[in-house]
C-alpha positions as CSV (number, residue, x, y, z in Angstrom):
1,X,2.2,-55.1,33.7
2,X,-0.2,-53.0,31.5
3,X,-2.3,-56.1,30.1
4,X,-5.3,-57.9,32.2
5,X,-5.0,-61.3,32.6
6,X,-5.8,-64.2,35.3
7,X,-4.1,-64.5,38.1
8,X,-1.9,-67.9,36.9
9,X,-1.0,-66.0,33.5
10,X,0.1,-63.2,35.7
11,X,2.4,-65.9,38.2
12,X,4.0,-67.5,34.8
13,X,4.4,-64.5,33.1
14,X,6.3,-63.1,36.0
15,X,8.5,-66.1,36.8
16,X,9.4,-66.2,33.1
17,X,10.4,-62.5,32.5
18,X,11.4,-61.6,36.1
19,X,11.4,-63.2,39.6
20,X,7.9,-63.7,40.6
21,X,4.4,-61.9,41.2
22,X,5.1,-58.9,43.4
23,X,5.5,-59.5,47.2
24,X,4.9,-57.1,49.5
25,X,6.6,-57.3,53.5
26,X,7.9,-54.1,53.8
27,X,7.4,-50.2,54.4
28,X,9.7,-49.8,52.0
29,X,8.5,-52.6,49.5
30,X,4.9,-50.3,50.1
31,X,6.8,-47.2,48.7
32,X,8.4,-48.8,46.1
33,X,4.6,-50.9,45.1
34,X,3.0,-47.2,45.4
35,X,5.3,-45.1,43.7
36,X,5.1,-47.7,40.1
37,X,1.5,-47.8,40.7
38,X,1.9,-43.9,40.2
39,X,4.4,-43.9,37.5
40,X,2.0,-46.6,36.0
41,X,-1.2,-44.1,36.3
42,X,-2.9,-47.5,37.8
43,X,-6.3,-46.4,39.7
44,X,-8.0,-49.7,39.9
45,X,-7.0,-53.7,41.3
46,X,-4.0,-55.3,40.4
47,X,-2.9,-58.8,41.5
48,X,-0.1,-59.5,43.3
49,X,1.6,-62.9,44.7
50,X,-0.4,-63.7,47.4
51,X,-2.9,-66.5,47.0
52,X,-4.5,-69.0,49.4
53,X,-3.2,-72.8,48.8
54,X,-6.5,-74.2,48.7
55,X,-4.9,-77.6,47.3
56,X,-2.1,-78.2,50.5
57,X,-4.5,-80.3,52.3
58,X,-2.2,-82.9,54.4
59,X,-1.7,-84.9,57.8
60,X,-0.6,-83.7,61.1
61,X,1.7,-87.0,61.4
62,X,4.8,-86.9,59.3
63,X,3.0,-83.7,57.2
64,X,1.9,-86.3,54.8
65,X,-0.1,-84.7,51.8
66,X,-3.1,-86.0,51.4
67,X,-2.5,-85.9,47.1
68,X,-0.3,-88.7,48.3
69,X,-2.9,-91.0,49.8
70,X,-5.5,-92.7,47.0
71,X,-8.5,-92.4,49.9
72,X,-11.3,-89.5,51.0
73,X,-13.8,-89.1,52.3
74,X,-15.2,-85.2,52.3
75,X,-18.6,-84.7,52.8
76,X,-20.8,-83.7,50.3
77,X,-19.8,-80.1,49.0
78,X,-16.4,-80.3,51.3
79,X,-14.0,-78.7,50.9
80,X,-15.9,-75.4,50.6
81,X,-13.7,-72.9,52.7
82,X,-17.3,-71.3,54.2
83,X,-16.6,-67.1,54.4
84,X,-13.0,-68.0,53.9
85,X,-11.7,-69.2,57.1
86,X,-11.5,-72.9,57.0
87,X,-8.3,-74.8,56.8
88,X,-9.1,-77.7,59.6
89,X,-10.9,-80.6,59.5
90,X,-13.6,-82.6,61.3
91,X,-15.3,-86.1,60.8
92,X,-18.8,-84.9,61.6
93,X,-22.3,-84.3,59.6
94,X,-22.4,-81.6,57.2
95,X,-25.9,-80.5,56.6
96,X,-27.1,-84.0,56.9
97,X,-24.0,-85.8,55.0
98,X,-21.5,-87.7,57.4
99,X,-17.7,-87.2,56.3
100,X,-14.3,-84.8,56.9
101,X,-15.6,-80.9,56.6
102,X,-13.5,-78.1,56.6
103,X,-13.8,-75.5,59.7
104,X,-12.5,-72.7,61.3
105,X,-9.1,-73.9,62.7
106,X,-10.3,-71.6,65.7
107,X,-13.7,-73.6,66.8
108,X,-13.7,-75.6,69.7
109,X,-14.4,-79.5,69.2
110,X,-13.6,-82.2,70.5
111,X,-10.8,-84.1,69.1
112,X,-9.4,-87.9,68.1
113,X,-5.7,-89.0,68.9
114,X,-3.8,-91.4,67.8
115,X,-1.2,-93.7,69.6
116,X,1.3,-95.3,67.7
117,X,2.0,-97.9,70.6
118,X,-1.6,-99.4,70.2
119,X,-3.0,-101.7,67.4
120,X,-6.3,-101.6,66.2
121,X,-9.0,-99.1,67.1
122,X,-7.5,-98.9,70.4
123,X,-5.0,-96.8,68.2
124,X,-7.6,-94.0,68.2
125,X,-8.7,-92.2,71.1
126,X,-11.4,-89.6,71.8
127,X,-11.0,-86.9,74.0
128,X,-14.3,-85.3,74.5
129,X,-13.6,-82.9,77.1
130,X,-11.6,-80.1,76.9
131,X,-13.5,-78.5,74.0
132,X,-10.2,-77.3,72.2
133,X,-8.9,-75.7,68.9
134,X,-7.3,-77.8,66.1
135,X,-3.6,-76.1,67.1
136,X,-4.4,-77.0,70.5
137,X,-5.9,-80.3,69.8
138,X,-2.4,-81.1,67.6
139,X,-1.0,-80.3,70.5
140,X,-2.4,-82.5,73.2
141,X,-2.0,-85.5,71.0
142,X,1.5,-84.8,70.4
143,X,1.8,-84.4,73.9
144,X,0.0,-87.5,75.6
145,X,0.2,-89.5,72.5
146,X,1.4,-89.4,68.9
147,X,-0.5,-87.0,67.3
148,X,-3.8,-86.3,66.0
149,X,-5.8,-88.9,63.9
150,X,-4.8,-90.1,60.4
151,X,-7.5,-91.9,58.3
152,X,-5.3,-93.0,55.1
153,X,-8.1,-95.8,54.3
154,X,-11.8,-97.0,54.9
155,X,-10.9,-99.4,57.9
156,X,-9.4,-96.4,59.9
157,X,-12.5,-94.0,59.0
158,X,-14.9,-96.6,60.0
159,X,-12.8,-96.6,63.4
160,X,-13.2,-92.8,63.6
161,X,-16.4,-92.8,63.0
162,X,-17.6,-95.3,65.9
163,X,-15.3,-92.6,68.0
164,X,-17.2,-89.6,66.0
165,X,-20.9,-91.2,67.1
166,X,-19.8,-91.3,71.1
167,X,-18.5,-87.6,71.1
168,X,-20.2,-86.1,68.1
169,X,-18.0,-84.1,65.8
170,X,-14.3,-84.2,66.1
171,X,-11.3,-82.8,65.2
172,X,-8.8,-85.4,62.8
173,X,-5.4,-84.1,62.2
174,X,-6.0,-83.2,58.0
175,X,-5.5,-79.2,57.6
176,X,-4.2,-77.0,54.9
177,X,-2.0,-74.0,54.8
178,X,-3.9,-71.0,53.8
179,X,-2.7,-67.6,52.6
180,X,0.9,-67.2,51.1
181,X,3.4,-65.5,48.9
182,X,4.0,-66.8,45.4
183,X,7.5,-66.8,45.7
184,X,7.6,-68.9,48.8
185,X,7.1,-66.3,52.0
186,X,5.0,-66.6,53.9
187,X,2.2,-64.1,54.7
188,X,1.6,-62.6,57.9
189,X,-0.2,-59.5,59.5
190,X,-2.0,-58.6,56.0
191,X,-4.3,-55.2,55.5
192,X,-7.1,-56.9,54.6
193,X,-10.1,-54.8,53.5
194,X,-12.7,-55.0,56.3
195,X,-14.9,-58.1,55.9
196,X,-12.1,-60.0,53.5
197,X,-11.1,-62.8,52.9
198,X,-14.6,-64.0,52.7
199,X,-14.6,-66.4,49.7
200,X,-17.8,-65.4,48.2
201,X,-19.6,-67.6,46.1
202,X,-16.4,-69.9,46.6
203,X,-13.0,-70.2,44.6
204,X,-11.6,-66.9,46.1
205,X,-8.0,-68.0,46.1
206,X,-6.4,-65.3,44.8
207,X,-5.8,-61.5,46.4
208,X,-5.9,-58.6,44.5
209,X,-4.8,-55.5,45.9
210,X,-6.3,-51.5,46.1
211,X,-5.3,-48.7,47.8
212,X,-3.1,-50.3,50.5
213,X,-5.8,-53.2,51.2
214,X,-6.4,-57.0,49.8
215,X,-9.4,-58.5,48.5
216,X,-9.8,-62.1,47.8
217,X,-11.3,-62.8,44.5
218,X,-11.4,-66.0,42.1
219,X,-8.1,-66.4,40.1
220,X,-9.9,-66.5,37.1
221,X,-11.0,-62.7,36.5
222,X,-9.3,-60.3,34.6
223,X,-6.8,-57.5,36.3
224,X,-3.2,-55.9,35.8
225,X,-0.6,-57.2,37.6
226,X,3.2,-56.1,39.8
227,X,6.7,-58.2,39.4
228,X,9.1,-58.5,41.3
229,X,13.0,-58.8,40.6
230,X,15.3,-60.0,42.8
231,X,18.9,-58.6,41.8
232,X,22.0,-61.1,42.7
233,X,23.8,-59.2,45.9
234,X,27.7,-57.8,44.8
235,X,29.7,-56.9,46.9
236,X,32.9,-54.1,46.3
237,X,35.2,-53.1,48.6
238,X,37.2,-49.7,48.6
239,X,39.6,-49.0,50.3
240,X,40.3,-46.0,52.3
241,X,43.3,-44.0,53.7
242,X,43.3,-41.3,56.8
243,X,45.2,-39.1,58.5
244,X,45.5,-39.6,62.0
245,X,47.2,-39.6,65.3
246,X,45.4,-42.9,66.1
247,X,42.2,-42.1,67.3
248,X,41.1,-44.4,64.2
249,X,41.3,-47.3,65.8
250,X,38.8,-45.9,68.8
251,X,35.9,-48.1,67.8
252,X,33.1,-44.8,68.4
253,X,35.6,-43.1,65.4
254,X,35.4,-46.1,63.0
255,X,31.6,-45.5,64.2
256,X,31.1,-42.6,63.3
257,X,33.4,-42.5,59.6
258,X,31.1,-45.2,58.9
259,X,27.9,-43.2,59.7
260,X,29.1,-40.4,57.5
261,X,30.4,-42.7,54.5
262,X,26.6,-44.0,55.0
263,X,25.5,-40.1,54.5
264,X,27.1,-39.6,51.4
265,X,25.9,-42.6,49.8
266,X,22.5,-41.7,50.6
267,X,22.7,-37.8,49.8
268,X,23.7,-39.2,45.7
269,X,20.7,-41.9,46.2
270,X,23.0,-45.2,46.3
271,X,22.4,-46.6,50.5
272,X,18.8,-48.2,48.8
273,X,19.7,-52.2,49.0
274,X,22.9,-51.2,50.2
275,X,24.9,-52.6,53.1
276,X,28.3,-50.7,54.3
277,X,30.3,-52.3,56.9
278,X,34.1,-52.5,57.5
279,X,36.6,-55.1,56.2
280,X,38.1,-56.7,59.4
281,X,41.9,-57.7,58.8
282,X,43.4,-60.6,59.6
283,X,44.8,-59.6,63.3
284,X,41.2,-58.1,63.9
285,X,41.8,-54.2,63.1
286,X,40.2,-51.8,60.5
287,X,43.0,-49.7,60.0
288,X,47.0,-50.4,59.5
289,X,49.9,-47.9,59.8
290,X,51.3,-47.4,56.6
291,X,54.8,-48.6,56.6
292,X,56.5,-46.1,54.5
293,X,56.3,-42.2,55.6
294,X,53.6,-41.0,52.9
């Protein structure tokens, strides 16, 4: 689209008019991206769908969101997503104020479980030793107890806390997703440019892409913008008649007619988003004998 706009505009406009915000997965979804960039005569950054769901904060047990729980209790200035890369949280001391703070999911802490066949703070338990990721903290609760600690209200923080002040800063089960497709996908081995995301000066939860690399940028500036269009699959048969004395219903010869039916289509430009496969009868062959002598 030949109009800048923020990112949001760009996502409505795009799910109004077409499918979505462009999504980008394959080599051939690059080729296609380039090639209307080109047609285009775009030289500068254009969004696309991928943004970072800085809102999908929730709990390890039963994924519930944390939108759906009335308490909090983020220290001062948390959530800030520091250099981009935090989507897992602690209850610990940020800079001197005492609350949940978003890190690295990759640090090692240690952690707080809970067990569901205990009542009262001996519900929570602190594992202090191994020092361990968040994954692999959610995973040794899950293991050896329920899961990682919940804190839906002020008497289960204060119980954290007492837990926090023996161990020091510890991993609770709250975390986020982080970078995704608009349309739903999800993102994965992304050319970032070197040093992104970085979320500087905070609120970078957009990407904006140049030159076959994303840049993280706050979804309020101004850039063009690439749809996407997902067409409704059809499907047509044809049906086809040989001469033979048989060898049509070797399997390598229904192969290979196949592989040069496939050729053809692609010599006149049709195989793009195109599947060609053989129609199996009902008694399992490809081919029949006609019945008259034609």
């Amino acid at each position: 689209m030949m109009t800048p706009v923020t990112w949001p505009v760009a996502q409505n406009y795009c799910r109004v008019m077409y499918t979505d915000l462009a999504t980008i997965l394959s080599d051939t979804d690059w080729l296609r991206f380039e090639k209307e960039a080109a047609s285009k005569g775009l030289t500068t950054f254009a969004w696309v769908g991928l943004y970072n769901d800085f809102n999908s904060w929730r709990w390890s047990l039963n994924d519930l969101p944390l939108t759906s729980v009335t308490y909090t209790y983020w220290a001062s200035g948390q959530p800030d997503n520091r250099l981009g890369k935090q989507a897992c949280v602690l209850i610990g001391d940020a800079y001197g104020y005492i609350g949940w703070i978003d890190r690295s999911c990759t640090e090692l802490f240690p952690f707080i479980c809970y067990n569901a066949n205990f009542s009262g703070a001996a519900r929570f338990i602190g594992i202090r030793s191994p020092l361990l990721t968040w994954p692999q903290a959610q995973t040794y609760c899950r293991t050896h107890h329920t899961d990682l600690a919940s804190s839906l209200n002020n008497s289960d923080n204060n119980m954290l806390l007492q837990v926090k002040n023996i161990q020091g800063d510890s991993w609770i089960g709250l975390y986020r997703d982080t970078w995704k497709w608009s349309d739903g996908t999800n993102a994965s081995n992304i050319p970032w440019a070197p040093g992104q995301p970085d979320n500087y000066g905070g609120r970078e939860n957009c990407a904006r892409f140049y030159n076959g690399l994303f840049y993280d940028e706050q979804c309020t500036n101004l850039h063009y913008f690439f749809c996407h269009t997902i067409y409704p699959a059809r499907s047509q048969i044809m049906r086809l008649q040989v001469k033979s004395d048989g060898s049509v219903f070797d399997p390598a010869v229904q192969s290979s007619i196949l592989d040069q039916i496939k050729q053809k289509l692609e010599e006149k430009g049709m195989l793009e988003n195109t599947t060609v496969t053989w129609k199996v009868q009902p008694e399992g062959n490809i081919f029949h004998k006609k019945k008259d002598d034609l």
